[in-house]
C-alpha positions as CSV (number, residue, x, y, z in Angstrom):
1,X,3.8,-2.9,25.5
2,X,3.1,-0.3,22.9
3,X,0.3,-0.5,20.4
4,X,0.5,-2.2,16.7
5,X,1.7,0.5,14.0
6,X,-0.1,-1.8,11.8
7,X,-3.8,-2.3,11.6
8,X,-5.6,-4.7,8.6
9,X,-9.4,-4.6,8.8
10,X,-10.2,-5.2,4.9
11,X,-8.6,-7.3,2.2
12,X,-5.4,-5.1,0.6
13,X,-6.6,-3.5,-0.9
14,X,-10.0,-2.4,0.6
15,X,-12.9,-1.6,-1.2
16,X,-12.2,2.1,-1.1
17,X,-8.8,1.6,-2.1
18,X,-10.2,-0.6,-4.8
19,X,-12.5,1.9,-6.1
20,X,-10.4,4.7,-6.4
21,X,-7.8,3.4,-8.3
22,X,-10.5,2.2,-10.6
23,X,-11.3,5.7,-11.1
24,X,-7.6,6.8,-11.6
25,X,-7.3,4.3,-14.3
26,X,-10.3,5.5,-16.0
27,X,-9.0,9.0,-15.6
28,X,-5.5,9.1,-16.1
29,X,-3.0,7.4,-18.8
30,X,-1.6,3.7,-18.3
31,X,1.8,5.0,-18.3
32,X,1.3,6.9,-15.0
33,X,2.0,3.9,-13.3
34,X,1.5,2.9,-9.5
35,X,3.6,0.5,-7.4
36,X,0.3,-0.7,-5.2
37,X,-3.5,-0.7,-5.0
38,X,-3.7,1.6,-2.2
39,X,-5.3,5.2,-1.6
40,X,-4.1,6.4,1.1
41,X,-5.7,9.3,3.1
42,X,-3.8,10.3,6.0
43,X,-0.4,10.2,7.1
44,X,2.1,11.1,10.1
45,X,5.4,10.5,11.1
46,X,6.2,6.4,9.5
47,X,2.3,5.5,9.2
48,X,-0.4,5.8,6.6
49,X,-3.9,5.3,6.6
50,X,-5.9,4.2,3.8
51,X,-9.0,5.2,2.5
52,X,-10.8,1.9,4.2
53,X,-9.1,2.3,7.4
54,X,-6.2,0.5,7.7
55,X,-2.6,1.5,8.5
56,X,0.6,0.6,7.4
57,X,4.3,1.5,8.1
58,X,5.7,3.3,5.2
59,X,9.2,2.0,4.2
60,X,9.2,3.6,0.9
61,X,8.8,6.9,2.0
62,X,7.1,8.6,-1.5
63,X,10.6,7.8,-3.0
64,X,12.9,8.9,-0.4
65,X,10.9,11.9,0.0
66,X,9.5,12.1,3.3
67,X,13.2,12.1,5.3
68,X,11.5,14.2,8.1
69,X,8.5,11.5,7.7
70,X,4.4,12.5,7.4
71,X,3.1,15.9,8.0
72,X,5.4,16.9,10.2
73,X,4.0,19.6,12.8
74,X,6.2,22.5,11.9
75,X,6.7,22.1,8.3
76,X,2.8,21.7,8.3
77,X,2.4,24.8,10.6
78,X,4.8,26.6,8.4
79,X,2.8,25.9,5.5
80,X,-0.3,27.1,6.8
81,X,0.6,30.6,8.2
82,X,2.6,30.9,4.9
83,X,-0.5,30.5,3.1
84,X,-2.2,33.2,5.0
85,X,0.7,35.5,3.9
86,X,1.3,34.6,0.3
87,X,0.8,31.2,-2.0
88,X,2.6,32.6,-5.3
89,X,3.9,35.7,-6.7
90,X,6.7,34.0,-9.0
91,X,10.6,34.4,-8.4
92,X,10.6,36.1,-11.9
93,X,8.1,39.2,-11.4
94,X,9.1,39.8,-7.8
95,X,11.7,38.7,-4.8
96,X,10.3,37.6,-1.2
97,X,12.6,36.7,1.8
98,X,11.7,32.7,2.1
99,X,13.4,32.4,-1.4
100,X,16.4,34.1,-0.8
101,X,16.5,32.4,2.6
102,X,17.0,29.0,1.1
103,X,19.2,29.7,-1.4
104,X,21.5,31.0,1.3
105,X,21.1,28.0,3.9
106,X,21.8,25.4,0.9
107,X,24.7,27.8,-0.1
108,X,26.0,27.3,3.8
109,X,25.5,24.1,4.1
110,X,26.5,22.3,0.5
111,X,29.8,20.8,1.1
112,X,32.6,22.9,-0.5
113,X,34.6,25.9,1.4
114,X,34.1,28.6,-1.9
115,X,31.6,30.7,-3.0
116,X,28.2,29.0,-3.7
117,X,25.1,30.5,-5.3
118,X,21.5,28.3,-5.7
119,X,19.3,27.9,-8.4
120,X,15.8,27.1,-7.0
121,X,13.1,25.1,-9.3
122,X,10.6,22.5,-9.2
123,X,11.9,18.7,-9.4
124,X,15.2,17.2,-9.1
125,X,15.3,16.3,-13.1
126,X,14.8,20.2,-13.7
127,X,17.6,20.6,-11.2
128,X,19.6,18.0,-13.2
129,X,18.5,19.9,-16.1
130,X,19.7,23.1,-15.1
131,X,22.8,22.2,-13.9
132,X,23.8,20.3,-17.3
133,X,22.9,23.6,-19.1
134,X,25.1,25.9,-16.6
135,X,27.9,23.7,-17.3
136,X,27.8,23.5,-20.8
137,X,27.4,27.6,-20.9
138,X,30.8,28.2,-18.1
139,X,32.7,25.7,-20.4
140,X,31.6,25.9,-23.8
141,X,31.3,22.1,-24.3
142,X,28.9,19.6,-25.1
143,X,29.3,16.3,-23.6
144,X,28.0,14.7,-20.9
145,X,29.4,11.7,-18.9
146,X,26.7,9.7,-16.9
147,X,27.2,6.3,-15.8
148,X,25.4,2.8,-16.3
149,X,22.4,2.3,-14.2
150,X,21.9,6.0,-13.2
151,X,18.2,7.6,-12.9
152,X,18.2,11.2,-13.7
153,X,14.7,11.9,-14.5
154,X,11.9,12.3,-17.0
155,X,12.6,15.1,-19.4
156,X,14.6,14.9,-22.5
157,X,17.5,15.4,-21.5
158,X,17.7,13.6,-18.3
159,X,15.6,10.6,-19.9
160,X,18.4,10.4,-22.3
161,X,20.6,10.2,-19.4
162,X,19.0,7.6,-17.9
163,X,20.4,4.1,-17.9
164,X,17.0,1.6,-17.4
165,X,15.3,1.8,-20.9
166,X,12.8,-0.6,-21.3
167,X,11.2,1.2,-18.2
168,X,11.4,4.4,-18.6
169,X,12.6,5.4,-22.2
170,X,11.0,2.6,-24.5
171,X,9.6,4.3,-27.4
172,X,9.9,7.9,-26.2
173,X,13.0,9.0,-28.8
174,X,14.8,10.6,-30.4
175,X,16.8,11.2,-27.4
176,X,19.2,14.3,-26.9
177,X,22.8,14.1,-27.9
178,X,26.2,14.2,-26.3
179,X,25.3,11.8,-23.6
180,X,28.4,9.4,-23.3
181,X,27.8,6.1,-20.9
182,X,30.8,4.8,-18.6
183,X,30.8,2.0,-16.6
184,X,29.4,2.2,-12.8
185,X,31.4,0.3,-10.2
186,X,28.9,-2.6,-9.5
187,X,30.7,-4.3,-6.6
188,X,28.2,-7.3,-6.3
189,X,28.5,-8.4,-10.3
190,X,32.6,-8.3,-10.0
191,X,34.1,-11.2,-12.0
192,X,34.3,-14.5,-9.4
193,X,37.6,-14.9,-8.4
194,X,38.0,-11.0,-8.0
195,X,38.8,-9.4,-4.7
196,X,36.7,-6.1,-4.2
197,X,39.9,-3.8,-4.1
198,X,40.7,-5.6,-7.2
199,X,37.5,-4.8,-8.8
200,X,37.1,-1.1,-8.0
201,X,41.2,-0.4,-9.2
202,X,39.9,-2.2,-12.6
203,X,37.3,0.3,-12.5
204,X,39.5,3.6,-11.6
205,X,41.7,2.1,-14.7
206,X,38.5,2.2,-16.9
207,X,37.7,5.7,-16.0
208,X,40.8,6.7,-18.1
209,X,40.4,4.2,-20.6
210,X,36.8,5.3,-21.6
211,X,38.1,8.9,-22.1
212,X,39.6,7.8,-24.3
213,X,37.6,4.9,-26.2
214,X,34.1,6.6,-25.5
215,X,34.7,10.7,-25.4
216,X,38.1,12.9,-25.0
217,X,38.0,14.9,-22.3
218,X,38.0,18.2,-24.3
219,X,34.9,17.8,-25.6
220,X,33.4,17.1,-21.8
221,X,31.3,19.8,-19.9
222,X,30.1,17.7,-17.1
223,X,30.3,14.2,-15.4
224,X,27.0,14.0,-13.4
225,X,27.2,11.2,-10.8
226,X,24.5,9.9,-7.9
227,X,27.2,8.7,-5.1
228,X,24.8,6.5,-4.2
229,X,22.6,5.0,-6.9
230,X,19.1,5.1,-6.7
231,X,17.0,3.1,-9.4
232,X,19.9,1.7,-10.2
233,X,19.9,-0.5,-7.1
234,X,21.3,1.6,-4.1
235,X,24.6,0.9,-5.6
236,X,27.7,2.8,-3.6
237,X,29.9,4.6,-5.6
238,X,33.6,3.9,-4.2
239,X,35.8,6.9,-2.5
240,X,38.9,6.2,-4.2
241,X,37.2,5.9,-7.5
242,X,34.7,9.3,-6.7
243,X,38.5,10.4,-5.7
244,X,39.9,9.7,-9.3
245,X,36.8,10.9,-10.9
246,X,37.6,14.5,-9.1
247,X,41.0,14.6,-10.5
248,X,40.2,13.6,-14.2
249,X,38.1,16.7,-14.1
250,X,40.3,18.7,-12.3
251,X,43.3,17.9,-14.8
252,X,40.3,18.4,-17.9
253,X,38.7,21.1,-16.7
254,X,35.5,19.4,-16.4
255,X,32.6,20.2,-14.0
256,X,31.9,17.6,-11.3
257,X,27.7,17.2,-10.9
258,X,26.8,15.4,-7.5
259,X,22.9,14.0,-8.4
260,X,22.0,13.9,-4.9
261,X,17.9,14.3,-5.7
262,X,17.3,11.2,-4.0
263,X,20.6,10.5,-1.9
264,X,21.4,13.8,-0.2
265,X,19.3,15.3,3.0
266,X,20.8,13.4,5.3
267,X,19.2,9.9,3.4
268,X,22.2,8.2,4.2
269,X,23.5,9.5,7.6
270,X,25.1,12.6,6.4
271,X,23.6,16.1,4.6
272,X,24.9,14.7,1.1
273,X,26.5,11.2,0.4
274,X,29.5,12.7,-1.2
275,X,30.6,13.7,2.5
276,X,31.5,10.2,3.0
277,X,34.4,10.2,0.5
278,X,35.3,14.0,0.9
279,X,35.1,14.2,-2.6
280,X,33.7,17.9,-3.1
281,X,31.7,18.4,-6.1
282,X,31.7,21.6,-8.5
283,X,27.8,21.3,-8.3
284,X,25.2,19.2,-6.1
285,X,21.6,18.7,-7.5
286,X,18.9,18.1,-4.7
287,X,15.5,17.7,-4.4
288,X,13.1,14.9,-3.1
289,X,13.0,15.5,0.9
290,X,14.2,19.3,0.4
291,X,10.7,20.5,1.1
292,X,9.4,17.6,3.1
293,X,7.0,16.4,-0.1
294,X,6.5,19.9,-1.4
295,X,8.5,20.1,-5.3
296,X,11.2,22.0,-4.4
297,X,14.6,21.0,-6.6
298,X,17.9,23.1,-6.2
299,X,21.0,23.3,-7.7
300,X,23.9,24.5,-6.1
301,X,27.5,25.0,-7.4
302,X,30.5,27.3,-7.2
303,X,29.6,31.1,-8.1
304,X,31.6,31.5,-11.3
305,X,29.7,28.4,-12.4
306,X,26.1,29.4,-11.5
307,X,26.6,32.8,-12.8
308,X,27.0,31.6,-16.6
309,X,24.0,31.9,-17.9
310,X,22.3,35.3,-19.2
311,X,19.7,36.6,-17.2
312,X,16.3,34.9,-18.3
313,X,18.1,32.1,-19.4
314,X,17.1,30.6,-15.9
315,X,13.8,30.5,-14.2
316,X,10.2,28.9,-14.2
317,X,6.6,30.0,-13.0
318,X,6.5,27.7,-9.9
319,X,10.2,27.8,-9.2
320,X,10.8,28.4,-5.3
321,X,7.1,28.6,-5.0
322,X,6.8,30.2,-1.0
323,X,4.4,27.2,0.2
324,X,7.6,25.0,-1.0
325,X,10.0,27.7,0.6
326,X,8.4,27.6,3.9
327,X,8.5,23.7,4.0
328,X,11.8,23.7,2.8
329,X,13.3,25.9,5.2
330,X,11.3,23.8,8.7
331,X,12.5,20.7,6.9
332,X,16.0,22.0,6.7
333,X,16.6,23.0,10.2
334,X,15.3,19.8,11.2
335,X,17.6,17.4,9.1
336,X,20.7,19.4,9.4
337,X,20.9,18.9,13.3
338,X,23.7,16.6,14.5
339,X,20.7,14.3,16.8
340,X,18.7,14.0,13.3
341,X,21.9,12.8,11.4
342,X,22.9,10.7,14.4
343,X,19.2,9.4,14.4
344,X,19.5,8.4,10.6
345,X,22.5,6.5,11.1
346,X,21.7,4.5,13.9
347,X,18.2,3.8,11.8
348,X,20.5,2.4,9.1
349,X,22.3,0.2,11.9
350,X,19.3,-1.5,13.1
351,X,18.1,-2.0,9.4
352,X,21.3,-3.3,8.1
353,X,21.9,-5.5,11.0
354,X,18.0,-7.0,10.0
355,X,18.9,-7.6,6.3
356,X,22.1,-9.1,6.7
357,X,20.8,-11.6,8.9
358,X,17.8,-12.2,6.4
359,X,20.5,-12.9,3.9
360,X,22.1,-15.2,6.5
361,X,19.0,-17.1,6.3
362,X,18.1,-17.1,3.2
363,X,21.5,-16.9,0.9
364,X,20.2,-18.0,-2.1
365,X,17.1,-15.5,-2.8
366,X,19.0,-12.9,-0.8
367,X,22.1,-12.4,-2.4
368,X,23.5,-9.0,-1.4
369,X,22.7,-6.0,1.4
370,X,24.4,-2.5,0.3
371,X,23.7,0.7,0.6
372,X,25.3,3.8,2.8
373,X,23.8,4.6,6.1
374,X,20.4,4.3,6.1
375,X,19.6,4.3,2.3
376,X,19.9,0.7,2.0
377,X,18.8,-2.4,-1.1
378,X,18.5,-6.1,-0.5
379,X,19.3,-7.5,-4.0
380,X,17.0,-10.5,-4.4
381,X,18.4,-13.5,-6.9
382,X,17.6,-16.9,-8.4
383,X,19.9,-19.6,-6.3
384,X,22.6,-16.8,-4.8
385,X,23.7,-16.3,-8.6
386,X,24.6,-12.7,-8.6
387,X,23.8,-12.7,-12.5
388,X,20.3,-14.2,-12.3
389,X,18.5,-11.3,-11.0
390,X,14.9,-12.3,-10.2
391,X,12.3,-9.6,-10.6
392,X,9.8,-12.1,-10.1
393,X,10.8,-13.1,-6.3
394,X,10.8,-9.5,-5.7
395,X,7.1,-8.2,-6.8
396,X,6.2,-10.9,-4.8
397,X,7.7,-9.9,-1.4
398,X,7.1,-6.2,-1.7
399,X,3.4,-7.8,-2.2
400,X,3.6,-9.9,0.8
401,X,4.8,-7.0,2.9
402,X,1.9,-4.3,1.7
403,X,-0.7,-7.7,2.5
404,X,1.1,-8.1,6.2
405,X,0.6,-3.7,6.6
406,X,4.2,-2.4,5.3
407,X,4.6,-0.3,1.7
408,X,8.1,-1.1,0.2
409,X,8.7,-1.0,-3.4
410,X,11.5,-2.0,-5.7
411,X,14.8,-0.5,-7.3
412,X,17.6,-2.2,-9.6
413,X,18.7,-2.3,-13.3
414,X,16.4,-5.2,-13.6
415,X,13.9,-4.4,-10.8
416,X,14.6,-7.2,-8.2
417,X,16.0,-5.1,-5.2
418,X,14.0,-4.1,-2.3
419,X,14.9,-0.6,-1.6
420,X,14.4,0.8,2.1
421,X,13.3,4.6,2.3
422,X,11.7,5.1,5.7
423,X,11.4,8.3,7.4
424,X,14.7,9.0,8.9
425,X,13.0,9.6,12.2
426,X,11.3,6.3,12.5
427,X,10.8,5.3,15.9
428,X,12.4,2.2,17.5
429,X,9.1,0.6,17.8
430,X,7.8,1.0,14.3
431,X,11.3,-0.1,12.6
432,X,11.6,-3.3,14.8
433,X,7.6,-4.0,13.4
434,X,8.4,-3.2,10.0
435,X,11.4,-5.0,9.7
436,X,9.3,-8.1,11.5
437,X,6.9,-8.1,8.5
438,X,9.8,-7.5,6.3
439,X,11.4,-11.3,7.2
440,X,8.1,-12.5,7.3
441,X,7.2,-11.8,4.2
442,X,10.4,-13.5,2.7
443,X,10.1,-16.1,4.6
444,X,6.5,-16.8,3.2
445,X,7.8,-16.2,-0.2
446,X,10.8,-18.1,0.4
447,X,8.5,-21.4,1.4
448,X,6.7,-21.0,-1.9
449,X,10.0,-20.9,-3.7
450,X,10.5,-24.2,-2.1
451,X,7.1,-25.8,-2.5
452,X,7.1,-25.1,-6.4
C-alpha cells in the first residue's frame, strides 16, 4: 500500500503559516489577495509542503500553471546550469540562442500550416496585450470583440476586457475603448425546455445578430476568444459555433485571437484547446505553464500579422528572460510528447468520472460537471437551480478540502465553481487521494446544508 500524499500535523493553517501571512498583510496591499492561509515552502511533482510541515496535494496547480507539476528535475536542472551561463542580457540590446529557440518551437508547434513568427514577453495579459495591438496595426481598426465571462488579465486594456467586474475591475476606470461584449455560449444556463443543439444554433444566430446590433464588422480588428473559459467557469466554447466565429472573420477580414494563457499546454488533453474543434486561429496567446512557473507569455500568429508593428514598437526589459527560456524550452519538450498528452487525458477521465458521480450524489448542490479533457469545473448551486449560483457552498468546500490536505480554489462569473488544475502528470495514487478528500469534503458540507 503506498504512503499518504497527505500529511496534517498542525491546525490549517499552522502557526508558521499563520505568522507569515500576518506579515504579508502588514507588508503588502489588501488588494493582493490570497485564496488560503498557507505558506508553502517546498514543492514536487502534485505535493506541497508548508512552512509547519504538513503536505497537501495541489489541485490548483498556481492557476493552471504547474502542467509539468513542482520543480520538475530538468526544468530545475536547466535553470540552474543556465544561471551559471547567463541570467539577463535583454532581447532588446542583444540576441542569445534559448530565445530564438523558443520562438521557433512555438512557431512549429502552434496549430496552423503557414508561416508563424513569436513574440516573447512576460505574462499572458502582456501577451493578450500585444496581440490586440498587432492586430489593430495589420488592419487599421479599432474594435475589439470579447465575450461575456472572459478573463484576459490585469492591465488596462485587458481589464477592460474582462467580463467579472466587481472582482477585478470595481473602481479601477476609466477603462479603454473599443471593447464590444457578445454573448458566451453558457450551455448549463440555456432556457428550460431548450435542447443543447438548440441552444448553441440560437447562439451561432446571435453571433451575426450582435454584428450588427453591438459593432459592424468593418470597424472590428480582433475577436479574442478563450476556447475554454477560465474565470469564467471552465465554460467550453462549442465547435460549430468557434466554426462560425472563423468564418465571420474570414468573410470580414477580421483577426481570430485564441486566449489560450490558461487553457493551452496540453491543460486539456491536447497542445491548445482550439485543436479540439480544428478551428485554426490567426493568433494564439499562451502563457501560464509555458515556462513551468517561470513568467514567460507568447504570442504567436501568421507572419504578415506579427510583422506589423515598427521595430521598437515591441519589446520589454524582462521579455524572454534566458532563466524563463531554459524552463520553457524543458517544459516544452516534456508536454508536447504524445505519452504526456495521453497522460493528461486519461487524468481528465479518472477526474470526470469522480465529479459526475459526486453530482450523482448530491444533484442539488452539484448542479453541473464541464470542462474539456482534464481542465474541468464542478458548478456548485442552491437546490440544482442552475440560476441560484451559490458562492457561499463553495468557499466552504474549497475550505473543507485545504482542512482534509488538498488546495482547490474557485472559478465562475459568480465564484461558485470548483475549478480542477492538477499537474497533468499526477500520479494514479495521488489523484484517487485527492479526489477522496474532494467528496469528503462535499459530503461534510453537504450534511451542514442539511442540518441548517
Amino acid at each position: 500500500m503506498s504512503e499518504s500524499a497527505i500529511r496534517i500535523v498542525t491546525e490549517i493553517p499552522g502557526p508558521g503559516s499563520q505568522a507569515i501571512v500576518a506579515r504579508r498583510e502588514a507588508a503588502t496591499p489588501q488588494g493582493a489577495a490570497k485564496l488560503t492561509g498557507l505558506a508553502i515552502e517546498r514543492g514536487e511533482g502534485s505535493r506541497v509542503e508548508d512552512v509547519d510541515g504538513n503536505r497537501f496535494i495541489d489541485m490548483a496547480g498556481g492557476i493552471g500553471v504547474l502542467a509539468v507539476g513542482h520543480c520538475p528535475e530538468g526544468v530545475s536542472r536547466a535553470m540552474i546550469e543556465q544561471a551559471d551561463k547567463l541570467i539577463h542580457m535583454c532581447a532588446i540590446v542583444g540576441s542569445y540562442e534559448l530565445y530564438v529557440q523558443v520562438a521557433e518551437r512555438l512557431n512549429a508547434i502552434t496549430p496552423g500550416d503557414f508561416e508563424k513568427k513569436t513574440l516573447l514577453v512576460n505574462t499572458g495579459a502582456e501577451a493578450v496585450e500585444a496581440a490586440v495591438g498587432l492586430a489593430r496595426v495589420h488592419s487599421g481598426r479599432q474594435g475589439v470583440v470579447v465575450f461575456e465571462g472572459a478573463y484576459h488579465g490585469r492591465s488596462n486594456l485587458t481589464m477592460s476586457m474582462t467580463s467579472k467586474f466587481s472582482l477585478f475591475k470595481k473602481g479601477f476606470g476609466p477603462f479603454a475603448p473599443e471593447v464590444y461584449r457578445f454573448p458566451f455560449p453558457y450551455n448549463y444556463r440555456r432556457p428550460a425546455g431548450m435542447s443543447e443543439e438548440q441552444f448553441v444554433e440560437e447562439q451561432i444566430q446571435r453571433l451575426s445578430e450582435c454584428f450588427v446590433s453591438v459593432v459592424d464588422p468593418s470597424h472590428v480588428a480582433a475577436v479574442v476568444v478563450e476556447p475554454v473559459q477560465g474565470e469564467g467557469g471552465f465554460l467550453p466554447a462549442p465547435a460549430s459555433w468557434l466554426v462560425r466565429l472563423r468564418e465571420i472573420c474570414d468573410e470580414h477580414g477580421i483577426v481570430l485571437i485564441a486566449d489560450e494563457v490558461q487553457s493551452g499546454m496540453g491543460r486539456t488533453g491536447e497542445l491548445f484547446a482550439m485543436e479540439h474543434s480544428g478551428v485554426i486561429p490567426d493568433m494564439v496567446t499562451t502563457a501560464k505553464s509555458l515556462a513551468a512557473g517561470m513568467p514567460l507569455g507568447a504570442v504567436v500568429g501568421r507572419a504578415e500579422i506579427m510583422d506589423s508593428a515598427h521595430p521598437g514598437g515591441l519589446g520589454g526589459t524582462y521579455s524572454g528572460n534566458p532563466l524563463a527560456c531554459a524552463a520553457a524550452l524543458e517544459a516544452m519538450d516534456t508536454i508536447a510528447t504524445p505519452e504526456f498528452l495521453a497522460r493528461a487525458r486519461e487524468v481528465g477521465v479518472q477526474m470526470r468520472e469522480r465529479m459526475e458521480k459526486l453530482a450523482e450524489r448530491f444533484p442539488k448542490m452539484v448542479g453541473d460537471v464541464r470542462g474539456l479533457g482534464p481542465m474541468l469545473a464542478m458548478e456548485i448551486v442552491q437546490d440544482g437551480d442552475p440560476l441560484k449560483p451559490c458562492m457561499e457552498t463553495t468557499a466552504a468546500i474549497t475550505a473543507e478540502t485545504l482542512i482534509r490536505g488538498v488546495i482547490t480554489i474557485r472559478a465562475g462569473l459568480y465564484s461558485n465553481c470548483v475549478r480542477f488544475l492538477p499537474p497533468l502528470n499526477i500520479s494514479d495514487a495521488d489523484l484517487r487521494e485527492a479526489m477522496d478528500v474532494v467528496e469528503e469534503a462535499v459530503a461534510a458540507v453537504a450534511a451542514r446544508r442539511a442540518e441548517a
